[in-house]
Structure formats: C-alpha cells, structure tokens
KELUMBA-510835 format. One record per atom (N, C-alpha, C): residue in three letters; y, z, x. Coordinates in steps of 0.1 Angstrom, whole numbers, padded with zeros to 4 digits, always signed. Atoms other than C-alpha are relative to their C-alpha. Example, Ala and Ser with C-alpha at 12.3 -4.5 7.8 and 13.67 -1.06 7.14 Angstrom:
<pts>
ALA-0012+0000+0009 ALA-0045+0078+0123 ALA+0012+0000+0009 SER-0011+0000-0009 SER-0011+0071+0137 SER+0011+0008-0008 
</pts>
This chain:
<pts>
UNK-0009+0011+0004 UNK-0364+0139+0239 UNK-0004-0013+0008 UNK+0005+0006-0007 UNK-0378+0107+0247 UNK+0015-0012+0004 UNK-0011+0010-0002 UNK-0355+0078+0262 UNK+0005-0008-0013 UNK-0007+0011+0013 UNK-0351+0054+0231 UNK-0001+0014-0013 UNK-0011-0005+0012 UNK-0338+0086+0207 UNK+0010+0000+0004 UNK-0013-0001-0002 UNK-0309+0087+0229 UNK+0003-0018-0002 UNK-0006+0017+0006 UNK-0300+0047+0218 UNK+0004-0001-0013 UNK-0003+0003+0007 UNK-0280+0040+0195 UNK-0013-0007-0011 UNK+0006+0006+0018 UNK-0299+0027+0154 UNK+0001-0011+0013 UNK+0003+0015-0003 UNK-0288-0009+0165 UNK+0000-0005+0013 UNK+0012+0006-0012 UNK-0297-0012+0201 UNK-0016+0003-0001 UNK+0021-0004-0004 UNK-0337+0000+0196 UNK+0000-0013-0013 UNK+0002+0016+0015 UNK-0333-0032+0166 UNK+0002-0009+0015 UNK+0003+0013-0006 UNK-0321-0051+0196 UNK-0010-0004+0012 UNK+0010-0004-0008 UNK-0346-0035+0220 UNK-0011-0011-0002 UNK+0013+0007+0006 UNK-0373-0048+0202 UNK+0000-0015-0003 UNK-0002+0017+0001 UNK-0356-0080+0197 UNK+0002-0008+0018 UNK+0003+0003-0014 UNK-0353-0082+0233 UNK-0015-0002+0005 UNK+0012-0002-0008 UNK-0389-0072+0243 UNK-0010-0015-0009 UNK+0006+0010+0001 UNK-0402-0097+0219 UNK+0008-0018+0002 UNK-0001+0015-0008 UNK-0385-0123+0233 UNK-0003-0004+0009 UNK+0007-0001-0015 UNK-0396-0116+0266 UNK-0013-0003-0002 UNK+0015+0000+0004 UNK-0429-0116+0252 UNK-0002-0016+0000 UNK+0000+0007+0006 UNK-0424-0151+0239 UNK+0001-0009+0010 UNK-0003+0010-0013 UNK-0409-0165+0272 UNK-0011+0002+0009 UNK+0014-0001-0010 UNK-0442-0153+0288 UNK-0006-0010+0000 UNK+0013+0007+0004 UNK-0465-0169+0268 UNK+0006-0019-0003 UNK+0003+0011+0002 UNK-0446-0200+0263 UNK+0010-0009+0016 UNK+0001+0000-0012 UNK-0435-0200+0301 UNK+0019-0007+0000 UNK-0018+0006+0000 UNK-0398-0217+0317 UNK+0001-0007+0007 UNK-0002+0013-0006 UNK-0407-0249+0322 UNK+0008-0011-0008 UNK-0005+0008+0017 UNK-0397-0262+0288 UNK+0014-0001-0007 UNK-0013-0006+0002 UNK-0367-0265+0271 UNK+0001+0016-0011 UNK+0003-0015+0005 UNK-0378-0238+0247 UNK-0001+0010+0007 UNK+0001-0011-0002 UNK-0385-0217+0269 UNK+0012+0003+0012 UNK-0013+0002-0004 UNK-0353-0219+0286 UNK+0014+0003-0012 UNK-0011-0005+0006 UNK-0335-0215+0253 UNK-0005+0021-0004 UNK+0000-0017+0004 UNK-0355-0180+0247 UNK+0005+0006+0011 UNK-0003-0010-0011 UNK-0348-0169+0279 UNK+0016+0002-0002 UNK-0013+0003-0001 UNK-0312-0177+0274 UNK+0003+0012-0013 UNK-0009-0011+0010 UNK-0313-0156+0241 UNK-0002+0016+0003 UNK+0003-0020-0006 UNK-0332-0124+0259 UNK+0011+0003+0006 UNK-0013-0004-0009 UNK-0302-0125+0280 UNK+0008-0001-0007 UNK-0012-0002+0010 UNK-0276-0128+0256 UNK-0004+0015-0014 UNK-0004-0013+0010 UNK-0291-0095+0235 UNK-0002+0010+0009 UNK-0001-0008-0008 UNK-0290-0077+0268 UNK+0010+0002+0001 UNK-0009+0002+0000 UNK-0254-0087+0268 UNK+0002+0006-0012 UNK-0008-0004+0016 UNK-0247-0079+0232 UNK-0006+0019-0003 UNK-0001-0013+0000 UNK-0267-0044+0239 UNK+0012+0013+0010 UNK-0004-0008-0012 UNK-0245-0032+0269 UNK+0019-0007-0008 UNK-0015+0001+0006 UNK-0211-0050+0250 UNK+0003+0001-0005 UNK+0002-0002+0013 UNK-0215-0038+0220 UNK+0014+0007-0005 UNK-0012-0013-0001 UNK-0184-0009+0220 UNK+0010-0005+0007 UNK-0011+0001-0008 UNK-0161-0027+0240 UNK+0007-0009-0011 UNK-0010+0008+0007 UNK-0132-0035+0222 UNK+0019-0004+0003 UNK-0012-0003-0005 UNK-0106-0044+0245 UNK-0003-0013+0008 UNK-0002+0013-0012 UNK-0101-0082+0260 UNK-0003-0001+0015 UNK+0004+0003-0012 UNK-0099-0071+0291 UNK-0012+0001+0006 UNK+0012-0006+0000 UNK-0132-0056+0295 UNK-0010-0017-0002 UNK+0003+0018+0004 UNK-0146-0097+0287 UNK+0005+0000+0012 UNK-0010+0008-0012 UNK-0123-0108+0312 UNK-0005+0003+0012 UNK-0002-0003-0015 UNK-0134-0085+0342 UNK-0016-0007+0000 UNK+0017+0006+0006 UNK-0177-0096+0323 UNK+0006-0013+0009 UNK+0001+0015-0001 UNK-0163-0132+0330 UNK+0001-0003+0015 UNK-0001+0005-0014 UNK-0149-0130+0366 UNK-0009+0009+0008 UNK+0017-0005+0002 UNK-0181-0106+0372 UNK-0002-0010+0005 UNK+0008+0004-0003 UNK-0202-0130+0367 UNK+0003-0013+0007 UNK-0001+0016-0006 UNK-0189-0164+0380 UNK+0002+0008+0012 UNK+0001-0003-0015 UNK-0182-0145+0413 UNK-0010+0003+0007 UNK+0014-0003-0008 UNK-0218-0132+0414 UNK-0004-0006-0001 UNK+0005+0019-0002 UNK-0229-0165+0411 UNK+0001-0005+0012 UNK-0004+0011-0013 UNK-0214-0180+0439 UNK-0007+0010+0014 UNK+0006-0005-0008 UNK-0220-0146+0459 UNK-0013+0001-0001 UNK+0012-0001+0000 UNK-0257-0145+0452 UNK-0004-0011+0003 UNK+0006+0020-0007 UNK-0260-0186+0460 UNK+0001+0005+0017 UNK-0005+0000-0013 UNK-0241-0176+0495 UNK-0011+0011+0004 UNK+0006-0009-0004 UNK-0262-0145+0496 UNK-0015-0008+0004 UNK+0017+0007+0001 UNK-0298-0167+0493 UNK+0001-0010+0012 UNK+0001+0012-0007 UNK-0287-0197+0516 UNK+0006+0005+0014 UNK-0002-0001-0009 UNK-0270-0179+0540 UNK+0001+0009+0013 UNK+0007-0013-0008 UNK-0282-0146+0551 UNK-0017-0001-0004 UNK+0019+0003+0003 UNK-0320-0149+0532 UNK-0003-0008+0010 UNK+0007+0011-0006 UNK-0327-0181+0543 UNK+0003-0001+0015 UNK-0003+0000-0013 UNK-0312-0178+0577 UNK-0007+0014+0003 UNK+0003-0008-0002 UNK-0329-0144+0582 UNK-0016-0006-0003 UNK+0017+0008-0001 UNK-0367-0157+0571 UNK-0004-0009+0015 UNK+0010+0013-0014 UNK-0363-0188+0597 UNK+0006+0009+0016 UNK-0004-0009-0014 UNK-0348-0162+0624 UNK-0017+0013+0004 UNK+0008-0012+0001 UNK-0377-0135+0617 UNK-0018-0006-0002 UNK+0009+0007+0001 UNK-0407-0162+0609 UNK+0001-0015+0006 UNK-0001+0022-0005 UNK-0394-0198+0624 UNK+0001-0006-0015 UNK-0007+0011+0013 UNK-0391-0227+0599 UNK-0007+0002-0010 UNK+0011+0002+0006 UNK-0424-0229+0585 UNK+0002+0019-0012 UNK+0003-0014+0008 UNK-0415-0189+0566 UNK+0009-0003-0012 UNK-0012+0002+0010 UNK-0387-0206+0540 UNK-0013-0005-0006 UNK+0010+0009+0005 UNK-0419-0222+0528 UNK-0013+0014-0002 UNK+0009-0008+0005 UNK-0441-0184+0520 UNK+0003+0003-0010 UNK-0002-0003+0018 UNK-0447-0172+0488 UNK+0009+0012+0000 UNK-0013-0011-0003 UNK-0424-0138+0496 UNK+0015-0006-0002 UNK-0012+0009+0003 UNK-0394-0162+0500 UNK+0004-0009-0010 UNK+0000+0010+0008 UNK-0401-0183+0475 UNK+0001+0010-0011 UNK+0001-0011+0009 UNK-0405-0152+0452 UNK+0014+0001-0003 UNK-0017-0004+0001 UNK-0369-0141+0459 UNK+0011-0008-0001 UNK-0006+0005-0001 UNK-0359-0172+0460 UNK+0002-0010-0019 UNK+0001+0002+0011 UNK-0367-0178+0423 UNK+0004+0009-0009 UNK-0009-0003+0003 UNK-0355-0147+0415 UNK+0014+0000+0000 UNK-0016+0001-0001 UNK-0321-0151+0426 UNK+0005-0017-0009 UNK-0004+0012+0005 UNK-0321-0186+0409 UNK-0003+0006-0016 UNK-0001-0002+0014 UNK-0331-0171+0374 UNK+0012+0011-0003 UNK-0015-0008+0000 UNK-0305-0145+0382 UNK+0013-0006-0004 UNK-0007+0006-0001 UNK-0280-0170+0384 UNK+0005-0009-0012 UNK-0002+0013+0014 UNK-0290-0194+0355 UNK+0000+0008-0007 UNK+0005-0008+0012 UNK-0296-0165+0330 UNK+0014+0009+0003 UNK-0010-0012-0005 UNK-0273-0138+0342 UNK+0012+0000-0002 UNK-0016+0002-0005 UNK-0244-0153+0356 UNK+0004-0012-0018 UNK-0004+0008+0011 UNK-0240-0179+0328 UNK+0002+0005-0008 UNK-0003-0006+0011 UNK-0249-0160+0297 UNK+0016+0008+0002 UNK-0012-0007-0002 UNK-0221-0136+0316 UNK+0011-0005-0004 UNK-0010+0010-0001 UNK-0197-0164+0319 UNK+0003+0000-0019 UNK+0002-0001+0017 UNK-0204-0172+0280 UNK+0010+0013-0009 UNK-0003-0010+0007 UNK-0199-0138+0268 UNK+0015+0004+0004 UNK-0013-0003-0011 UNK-0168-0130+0288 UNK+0012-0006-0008 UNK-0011+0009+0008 UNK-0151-0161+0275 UNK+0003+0002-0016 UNK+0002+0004+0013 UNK-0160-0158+0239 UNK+0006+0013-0002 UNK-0006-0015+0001 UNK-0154-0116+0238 UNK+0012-0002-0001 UNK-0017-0001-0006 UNK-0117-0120+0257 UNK+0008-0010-0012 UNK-0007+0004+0013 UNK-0113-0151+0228 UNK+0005+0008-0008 UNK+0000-0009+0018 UNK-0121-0130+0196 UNK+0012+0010+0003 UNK-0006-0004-0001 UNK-0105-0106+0209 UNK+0016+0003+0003 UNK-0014+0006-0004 UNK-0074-0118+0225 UNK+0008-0004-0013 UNK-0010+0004+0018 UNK-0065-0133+0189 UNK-0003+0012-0011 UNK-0001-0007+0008 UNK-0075-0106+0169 UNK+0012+0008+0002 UNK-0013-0008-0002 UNK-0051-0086+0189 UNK+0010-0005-0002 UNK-0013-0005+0002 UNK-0023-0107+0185 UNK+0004-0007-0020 UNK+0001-0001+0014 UNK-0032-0115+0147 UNK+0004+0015-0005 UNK-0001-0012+0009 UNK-0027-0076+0138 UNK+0016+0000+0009 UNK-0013-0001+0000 UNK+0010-0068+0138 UNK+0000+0014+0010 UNK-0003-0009-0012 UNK+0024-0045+0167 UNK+0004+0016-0008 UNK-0009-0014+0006 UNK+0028-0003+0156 UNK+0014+0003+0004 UNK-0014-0002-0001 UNK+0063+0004+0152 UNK+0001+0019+0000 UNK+0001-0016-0004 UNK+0053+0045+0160 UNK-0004+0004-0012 UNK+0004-0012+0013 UNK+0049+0073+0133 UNK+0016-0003-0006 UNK-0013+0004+0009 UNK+0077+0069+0107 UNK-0001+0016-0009 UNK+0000-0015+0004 UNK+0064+0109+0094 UNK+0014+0007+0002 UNK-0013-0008-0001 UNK+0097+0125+0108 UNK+0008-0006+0001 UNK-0015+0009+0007 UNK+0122+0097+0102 UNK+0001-0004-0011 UNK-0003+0007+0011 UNK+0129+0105+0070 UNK+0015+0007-0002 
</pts>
C-alpha cells in the first residue's frame, strides 16, 4: 500500500495541485509579486488539504489563534534566542553566515506564508461556519415517542 492510496480522491487532486505549484514558485522564484501570490496559494491548498473535514467553528478559531501566536513566537524565537545564540557561539560577524541566514529566511517564509494563510483560513472557516450554524434552526430532540 503505497502512501498516496491511503488519501482521500480529493486530496491526491489537491496534492498535485500543490506540487505543481511549488513547481511554479521554483521556476518563477519569490522575488516577484507572482511569485508571492503562488506561494500564497501552495499554502492555502495545504490548508484546505488538512481542513478539509472540520466542521465545527471552533476548530478555525483554535487555526486562527494557532497561527497569530506562532508568529509572534517564532519572531521572538529568531531575534532572541537564534540570533543571540549565533553572536554568543560565533561573535558578531556569525549573524552575517550563510547557516543563519538560511534559518533566518526560513523562519521568515514560515511566518509570511504559514502564519498568515493560517490567520486567513481561521477567520474565514469560524465565519462560514459560525453563521451557517446559527442560520440552521436549533433540534428540538426526537419527537418518535411523543406521540
């Protein structure tokens, strides 16, 4: 059994819509605004494969305060244990190697891509949701044996 039979039909559709978007932000890099909007959409069908089944407001809600908290902790994490641990372990001149600079560009695409889309999805989910729920009228029980 290989990994992608156990996936749902319409995640290996979004699979593939993922991988070639990745593909796409390769080749046309993320300096651009294009390539800033694909990246933005690889990450929102990463989100839409992993949120797919949740049908419950809250579940958004905890997505939303998630990600804006790991935002801020992954800023505080970069600026003030990284970067104070590089110039403690190398002196000044090591915030300025390519290793640091590596991690320091992941944790920033982490942030812009991640945490935002999260933020996004969180809010929009807990919307829909929020009013569908109080659009459908509340169960008044089983009415079977009150006759």
């Amino acid at each position: 059994m290989t990994v992608l039979a156990g996936l749902w039909p319409g995640n290996r559709i979004l699979l593939g819509v993922f991988l070639a978007l990745v593909i796409a932000v390769i080749f046309v890099g993320l300096n651009d605004l294009l390539g800033y909007i694909l990246g933005y959409l690889a990450t929102a069908v990463i989100y839409l494969m992993a949120t797919r089944g949740w049908r419950r407001a809250r579940n958004f809600l905890v997505l939303l305060g998630a990600s804006f908290f790991g935002m801020i902790f992954l800023s505080f994490w970069y600026v003030e244990v990284i970067g104070r641990l590089a110039v403690a372990v190398g002196g000044e001149g090591a915030i300025e190697t390519l290793p640091v600079h590596v991690l320091e560009m992941f944790f920033t695409y982490v942030i812009l891509f991640g945490g935002a889309t999260g933020i996004v999805f969180g809010l929009v989910g807990a919307a829909i949701l929020g009013i569908k729920g109080q659009a459908l009228p509340k169960s008044t029980g089983s009415v079977a044996g009150k006759t």
